[in-house]
Structures are given as structure tokens and as C-alpha cells.
C-alpha positions as CSV (number, residue, x, y, z in Angstrom):
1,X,0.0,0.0,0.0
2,X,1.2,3.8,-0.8
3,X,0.2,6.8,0.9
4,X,-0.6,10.3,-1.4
5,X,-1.0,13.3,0.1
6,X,-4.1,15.3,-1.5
7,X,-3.5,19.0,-1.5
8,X,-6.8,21.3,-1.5
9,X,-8.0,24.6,-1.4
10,X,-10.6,26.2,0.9
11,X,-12.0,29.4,2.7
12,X,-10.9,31.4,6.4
13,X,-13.2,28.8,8.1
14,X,-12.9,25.3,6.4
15,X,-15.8,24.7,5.5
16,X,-16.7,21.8,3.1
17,X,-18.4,23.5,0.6
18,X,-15.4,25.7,0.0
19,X,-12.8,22.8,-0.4
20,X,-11.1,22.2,-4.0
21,X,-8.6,19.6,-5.3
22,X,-5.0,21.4,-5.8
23,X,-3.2,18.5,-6.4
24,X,-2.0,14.7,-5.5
25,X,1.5,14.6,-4.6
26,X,4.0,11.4,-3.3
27,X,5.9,13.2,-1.0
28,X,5.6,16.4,1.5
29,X,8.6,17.9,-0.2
30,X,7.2,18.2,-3.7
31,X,4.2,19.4,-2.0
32,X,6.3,22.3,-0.5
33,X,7.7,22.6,-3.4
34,X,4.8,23.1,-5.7
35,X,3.2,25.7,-3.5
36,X,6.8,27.6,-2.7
37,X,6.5,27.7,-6.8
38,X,2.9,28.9,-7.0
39,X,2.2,30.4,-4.1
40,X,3.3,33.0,-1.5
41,X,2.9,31.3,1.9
42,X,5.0,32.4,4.8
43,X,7.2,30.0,7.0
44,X,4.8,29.9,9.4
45,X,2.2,28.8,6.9
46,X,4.9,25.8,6.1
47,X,5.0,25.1,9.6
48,X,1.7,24.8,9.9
49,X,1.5,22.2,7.1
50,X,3.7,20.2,7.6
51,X,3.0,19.9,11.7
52,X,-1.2,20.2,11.8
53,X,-1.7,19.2,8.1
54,X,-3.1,23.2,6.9
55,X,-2.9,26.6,7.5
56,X,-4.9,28.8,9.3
57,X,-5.7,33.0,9.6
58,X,-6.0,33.2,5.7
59,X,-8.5,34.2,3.3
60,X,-7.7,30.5,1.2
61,X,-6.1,28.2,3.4
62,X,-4.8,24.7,2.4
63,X,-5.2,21.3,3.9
64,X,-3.3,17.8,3.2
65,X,-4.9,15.1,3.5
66,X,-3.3,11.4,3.5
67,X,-4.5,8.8,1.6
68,X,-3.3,5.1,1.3
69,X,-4.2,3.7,-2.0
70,X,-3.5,-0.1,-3.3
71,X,-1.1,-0.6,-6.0
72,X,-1.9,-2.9,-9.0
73,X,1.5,-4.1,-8.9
């Protein structure tokens, strides 16, 4: 089994109706990456990612999710 991480999009509180597919990524550093290439997130935003899984006190905030997925191989 493999675990993804799915990056998504979503408004100052959270809420479910808000939340939008980014992106599906392998690792925590090319998530990083990606956003430190499209996006202007501070280090405490990083932080915040990284530790808790999204950020927080934004207009659009992020959240990672993990997902373990089976492998046909």
C-alpha cells in the first residue's frame, strides 16, 4: 500500500463547501515545493502544514490530506 497526500484549497473557516482539489503529490517535499512555486505562503504557513496538516488565519487556506491507496502491482 502507498500513501498520497491530497492537497486542497478552501476558505478562512474550512468549510466543506469551499474545499477544492490542488493537487495529488507522493511526498511532503514536492508538495512544498509546488506551493513555494505557485504560491506565496510564509514559513509559518509551512509550519503549519507540515505539523497540523493546513494553515490557518488566511483568506484561502490549504489542507493535506493522506490517503493510502492499493497498488496494481
Amino acid at each position: 500500500m502507498k500513501t498520497v497526500l491530497v492537497l486542497s484549497s478552501c476558505d478562512a473557516w474550512h468549510s466543506h463547501g469551499s474545499v477544492r482539489k490542488v493537487g495529488i503529490f507522493s511526498t511532503m517535499k514536492a508538495l512544498v515545493r509546488y506551493l513555494k512555486k505557485n504560491e506565496k505562503l510564509s514559513d509559518w504557513d509551512y509550519g503549519q502544514l507540515c505539523s497540523i496538516g493546513q494553515t490557518q488565519c488566511r483568506d484561502m487556506n490549504y489542507c493535506v490530506e493522506k490517503l493510502d491507496v492499493k497498488s496494481k502491482c
